[in-house]
C-alpha positions as CSV (number, residue, x, y, z in Angstrom):
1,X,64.5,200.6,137.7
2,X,67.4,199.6,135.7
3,X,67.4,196.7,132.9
4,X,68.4,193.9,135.0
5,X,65.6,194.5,136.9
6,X,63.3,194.6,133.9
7,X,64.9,191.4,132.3
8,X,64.6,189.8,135.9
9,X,61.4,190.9,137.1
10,X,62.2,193.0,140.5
11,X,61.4,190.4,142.8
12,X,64.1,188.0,141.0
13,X,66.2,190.9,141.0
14,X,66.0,191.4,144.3
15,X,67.0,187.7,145.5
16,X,69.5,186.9,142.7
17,X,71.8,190.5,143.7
18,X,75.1,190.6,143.5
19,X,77.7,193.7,143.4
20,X,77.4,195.1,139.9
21,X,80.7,195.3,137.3
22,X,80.4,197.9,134.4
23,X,76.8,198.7,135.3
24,X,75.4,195.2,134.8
25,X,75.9,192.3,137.8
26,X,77.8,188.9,136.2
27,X,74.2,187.4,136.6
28,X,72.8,189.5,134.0
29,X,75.3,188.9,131.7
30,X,75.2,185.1,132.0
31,X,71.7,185.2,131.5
32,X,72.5,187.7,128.2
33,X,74.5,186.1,126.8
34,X,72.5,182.6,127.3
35,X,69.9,184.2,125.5
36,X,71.8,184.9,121.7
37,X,70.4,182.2,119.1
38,X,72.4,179.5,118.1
39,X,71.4,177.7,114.9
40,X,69.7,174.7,115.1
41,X,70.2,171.8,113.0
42,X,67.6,169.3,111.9
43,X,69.0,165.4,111.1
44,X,68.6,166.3,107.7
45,X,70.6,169.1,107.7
46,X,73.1,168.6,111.0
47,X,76.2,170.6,110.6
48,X,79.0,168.0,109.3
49,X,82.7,167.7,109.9
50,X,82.9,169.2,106.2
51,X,81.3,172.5,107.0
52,X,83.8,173.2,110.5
53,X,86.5,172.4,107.8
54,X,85.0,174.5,105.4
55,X,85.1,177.5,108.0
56,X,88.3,176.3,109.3
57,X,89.6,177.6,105.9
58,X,87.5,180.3,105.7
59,X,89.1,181.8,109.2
60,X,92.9,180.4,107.5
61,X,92.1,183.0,104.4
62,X,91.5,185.9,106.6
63,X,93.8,185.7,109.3
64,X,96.3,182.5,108.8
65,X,96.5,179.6,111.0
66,X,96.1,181.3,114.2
67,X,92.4,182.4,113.2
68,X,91.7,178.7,113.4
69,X,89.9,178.4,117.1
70,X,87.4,176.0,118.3
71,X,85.3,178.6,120.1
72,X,85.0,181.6,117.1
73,X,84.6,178.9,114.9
74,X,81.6,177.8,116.4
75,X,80.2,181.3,116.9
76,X,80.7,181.9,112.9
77,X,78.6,178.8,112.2
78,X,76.3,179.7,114.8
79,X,76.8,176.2,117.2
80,X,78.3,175.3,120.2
81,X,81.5,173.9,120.7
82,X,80.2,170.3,121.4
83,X,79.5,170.0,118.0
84,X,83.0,170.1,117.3
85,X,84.4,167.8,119.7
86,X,81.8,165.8,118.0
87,X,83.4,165.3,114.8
88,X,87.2,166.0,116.0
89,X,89.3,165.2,119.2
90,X,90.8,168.5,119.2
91,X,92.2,171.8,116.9
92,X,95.2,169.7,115.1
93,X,92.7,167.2,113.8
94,X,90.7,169.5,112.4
95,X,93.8,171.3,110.7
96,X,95.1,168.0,109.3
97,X,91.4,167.2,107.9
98,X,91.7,171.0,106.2
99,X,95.1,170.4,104.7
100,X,93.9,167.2,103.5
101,X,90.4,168.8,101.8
102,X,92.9,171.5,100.7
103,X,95.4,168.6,98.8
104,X,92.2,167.1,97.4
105,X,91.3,170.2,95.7
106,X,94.7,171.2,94.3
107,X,95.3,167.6,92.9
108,X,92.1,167.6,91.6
109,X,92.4,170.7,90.3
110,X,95.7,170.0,88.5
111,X,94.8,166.4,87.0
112,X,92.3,168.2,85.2
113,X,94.1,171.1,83.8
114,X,96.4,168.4,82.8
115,X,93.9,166.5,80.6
116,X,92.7,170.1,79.1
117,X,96.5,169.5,77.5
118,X,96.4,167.7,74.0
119,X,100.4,166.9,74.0
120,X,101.9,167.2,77.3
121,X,105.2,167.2,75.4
């Protein structure tokens, strides 16, 4: 008995059969990979547009702009992608809302070294 017949019960097995690939039929891995846990979000604390940018920057840091993809993005924060296309209409508007967060945070940052300064002579 092999594991896709444990997972499926040997009668199941037997009616959902197809050729096997790399010792486990496409079946089984559909089903497998169904089967990983995905975070789930109360209202209270759904995932919001600010956290996808906040791992949209996180995934900029370690591997530049190119690191920035729907689908590992949403594996990182442990969603589907749905929940993107929820709060964006595709990849560019979610690198325009990271730039933006990123210009907040400099200018903010900036305006308040500058008032650390007594005379900005």
């Amino acid at each position: 008995m092999n594991l896709a017949e444990v997972m499926l019960g040997n009668d199941l097995f037997q009616q959902t059969r197809v050729p096997l690939m790399h010792g486990f039929s496409i079946r089984y891995r559909m089903a497998k990979r169904s089967m990983t846990k995905r975070r789930t979000y109360s209202r209270a604390e759904a995932l919001k547009a600010e956290d996808w940018v906040g791992a949209a920057r996180a995934a900029m840091a370690e591997g530049g702009i190119e690191a920035v993809a729907v689908e590992p993005l949403a594996r990182r924060l442990g969603v589907t992608k749905g929940s993107f296309y929820w709060h964006f209409k595709d990849r560019r508007a979610l690198l325009e809302a990271t730039l933006e967060r990123w210009e907040e945070e400099s200018t903010e940052a900036r305006i308040s070294a500058s008032r650390r300064i007594s005379d900005p002579r």
